[in-house]
C-alpha positions, 0 to 999 in steps of 0.5 A: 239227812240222806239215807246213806248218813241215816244208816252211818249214823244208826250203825255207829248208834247199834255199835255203840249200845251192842247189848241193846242191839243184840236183844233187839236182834235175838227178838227178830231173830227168833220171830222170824226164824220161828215162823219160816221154821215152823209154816216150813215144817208144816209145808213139808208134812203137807207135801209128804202126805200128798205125794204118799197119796198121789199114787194113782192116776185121776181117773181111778176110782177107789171101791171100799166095803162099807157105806160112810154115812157122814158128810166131810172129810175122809172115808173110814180105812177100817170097820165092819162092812154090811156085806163083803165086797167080792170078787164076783162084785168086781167081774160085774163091774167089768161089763161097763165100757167106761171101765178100762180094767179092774184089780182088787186088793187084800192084804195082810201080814204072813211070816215068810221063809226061805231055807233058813230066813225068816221074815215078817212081811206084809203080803199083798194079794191082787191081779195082772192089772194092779201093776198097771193101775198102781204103776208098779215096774219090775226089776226082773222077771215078770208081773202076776199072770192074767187070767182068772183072778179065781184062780190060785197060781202059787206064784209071787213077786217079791220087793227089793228089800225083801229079795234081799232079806230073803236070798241076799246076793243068790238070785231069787227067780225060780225060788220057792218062798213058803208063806204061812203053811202054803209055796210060792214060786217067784216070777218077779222083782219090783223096782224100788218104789218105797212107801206109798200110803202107808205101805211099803212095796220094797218090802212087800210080796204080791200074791194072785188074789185067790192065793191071798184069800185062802192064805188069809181064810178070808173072802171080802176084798179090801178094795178094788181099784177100777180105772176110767177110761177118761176122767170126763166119764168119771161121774157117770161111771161112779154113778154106774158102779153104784147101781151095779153094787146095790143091785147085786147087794139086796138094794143096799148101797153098802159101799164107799167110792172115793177118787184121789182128787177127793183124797188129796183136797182133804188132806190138803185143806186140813194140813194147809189149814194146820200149817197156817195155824202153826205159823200165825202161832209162831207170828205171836213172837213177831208182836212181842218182838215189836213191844220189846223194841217199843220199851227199849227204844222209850229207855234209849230215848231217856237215854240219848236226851241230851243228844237229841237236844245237840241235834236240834240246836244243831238244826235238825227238825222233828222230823229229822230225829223222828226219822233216825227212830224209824230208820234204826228200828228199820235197820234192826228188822232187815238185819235181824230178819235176814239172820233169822232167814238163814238160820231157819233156812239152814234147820230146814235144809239140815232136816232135808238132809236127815229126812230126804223124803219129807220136802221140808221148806217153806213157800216164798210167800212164807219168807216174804211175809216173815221178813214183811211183817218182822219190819212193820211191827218194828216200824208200828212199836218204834213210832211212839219212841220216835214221836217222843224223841220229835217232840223234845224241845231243844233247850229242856233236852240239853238241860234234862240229864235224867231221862224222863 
């Protein structure tokens, strides 16, 4: 038989027998709608969590108070530190020539006000630098002045959110904003930027960093932030900056530096690890699928005896009927998968709509496996039923009314 009067007739034969169809299809359906569902699911976290964390350029190093002692995996956000990191630690960081500039970081959260608004917000306090080092842009005004960083101005820059809680439509530069017990005039407005590892720069109020320390009553620094001049200098200068802190710190080396190569390849390796567990999970329904066709195809053999029989007296070989088996079963995957394609596809890009900041999708190695593996496991649990069906000599199917 040619392949176009193999796929009439198995057409005709799905037509004929629609319940047993439908259940093969929904199995398909659900395996591969399951897979790509899920690996896009999971694709999508991964690549949500990796731009949060893409913020700074390659060749920025991350100083963090406290030594991690263990090997793998992510440096501690949190804990007590031996010893403080210091602003007078980061100006010591600065007589490196490899170091093009430096900023640190504290923040914390303080209630802010302006006339009779109120609003809990996260303040952010640093230098002139940090906009530069974390590619902040400004809507309006002007960035934290340089200078000092010793030195507390009462000045601030607000996010576009927050301007917006705070004055509304009236404009906000020149205006005093009162945080916890102390004034800050504003200078600036940040572009939208929204959330980057985990903080929200809409809705944040950067502050000149000596502000921030008494603000908060707190002298250690969160972190510092030191930018290379070339990422070809990075491991001498990791090397350098390490020296320079145990020098200062009594020949403790009591900090933590950490680059965002270093930051991403963590997070990469345990999500992609996490969406490819997810997905085989989800491939589990793919094998079941397979043996729910294998059972229905060894009754649809019982079932069609007699018409295996007619086509045998009518000449066709073994491996003519074992042919119409696998090409029925064939048929079943690709319409079956495809369906389960766009039904996934179409979750995913629903949540797209829902969440436009997660890229929820999956690869298209993703959809090719899926639909690959939903037509081999078809093909592998149809070769039996179709070996049985061959195998039937003509006379005793033409005989057989009951299936076997």
């Amino acid at each position: 038989m040619r392949a176009m009067d193999l796929a009439r007739f198995n057409f005709q034969v799905m037509v004929g027998h629609r319940f047993r169809t439908i259940m093969l299809m929904i199995a398909l359906i659900i395996g591969v709608a399951a897979v790509n569902l899920l690996t896009g699911l999971g694709e999508g976290a991964r690549l949500f969590v990796l731009g949060e964390f893409s913020f700074l350029g390659k060749n920025t190093l991350i100083i963090m108070p406290g030594k991690k002692e263990t090997t793998g995996g992510m440096p501690p956000i949190t804990g007590e530190a031996p010893r403080d990191l210091t602003l007078e630690d980061m100006r010591a960081l600065t007589r490196l020539s490899a170091i093009n500039r430096t900023a640190p970081l504290i923040a914390g959260m303080a209630e802010l006000s302006y006339q009779s608004r109120l609003r809990e917000s996260f303040v952010v306090g640093t230098t002139h630098d940090f906009f530069a080092i974390r590619k902040l842009s400004l809507l309006q005004g002007r960035p934290l002045p340089p200078g000092d960083p010793t030195f507390a101005d009462a000045v601030c820059v607000l996010g576009q959110t927050l301007k917006r809680e705070l004055f509304g439509p009236e404009p906000a530069l020149g205006q005093w904003v009162r945080a916890g017990d102390r004034r800050f005039r504003v200078i600036g407005i940040l572009e939208g930027k929204g959330v980057a590892m985990g903080l929200n720069f809409d809705e944040a109020m950067l502050i000149p960093v000596a502000s921030a320390q008494m603000l908060f009553n707190q002298e250690g620094l969160f972190r510092v932030f030191a930018e290379v001049r070339s990422e070809r200098e990075l491991t001498p200068t990791r090397n350098a900056i390490l020296s320079i802190i145990k020098e200062r710190h009594d020949g403790e080396e009591d900090i933590t530096l950490i680059t965002q190569d270093a930051l991403l390849s963590s997070f990469d390796e345990i999500l992609r690890t996490l969406t490819l567990a997810v997905g085989g999970i989800a491939g589990i329904s793919l094998a079941v699928a397979g043996v729910l066709i294998m059972n229905v195809m060894l009754i649809s053999v019982s079932q069609r005896t007699a018409e295996i029989g007619l086509l045998k007296a009518l000449g066709a070989s073994a491996a003519t009927v074992r042919r119409l088996f696998l090409s029925e079963a064939l048929l079943l995957a690709i319409i079956g998968s495809l369906i389960g394609l766009l039904i996934s596809e179409s979750l995913l890009a629903a949540g797209r709509l829902l969440y436009n900041q997660i890229p929820l999708g999956s690869p298209m190695w993703v959809k090719i496996a899926a639909v690959g593996v939903a037509i081999v496991t078809a093909l592998l649990f149809a070769y039996l039923p179709a070996r049985k069906a061959a195998a039937l000599a003509p006379v005793e199917a033409l005989t057989h009314k009951q299936g076997p």
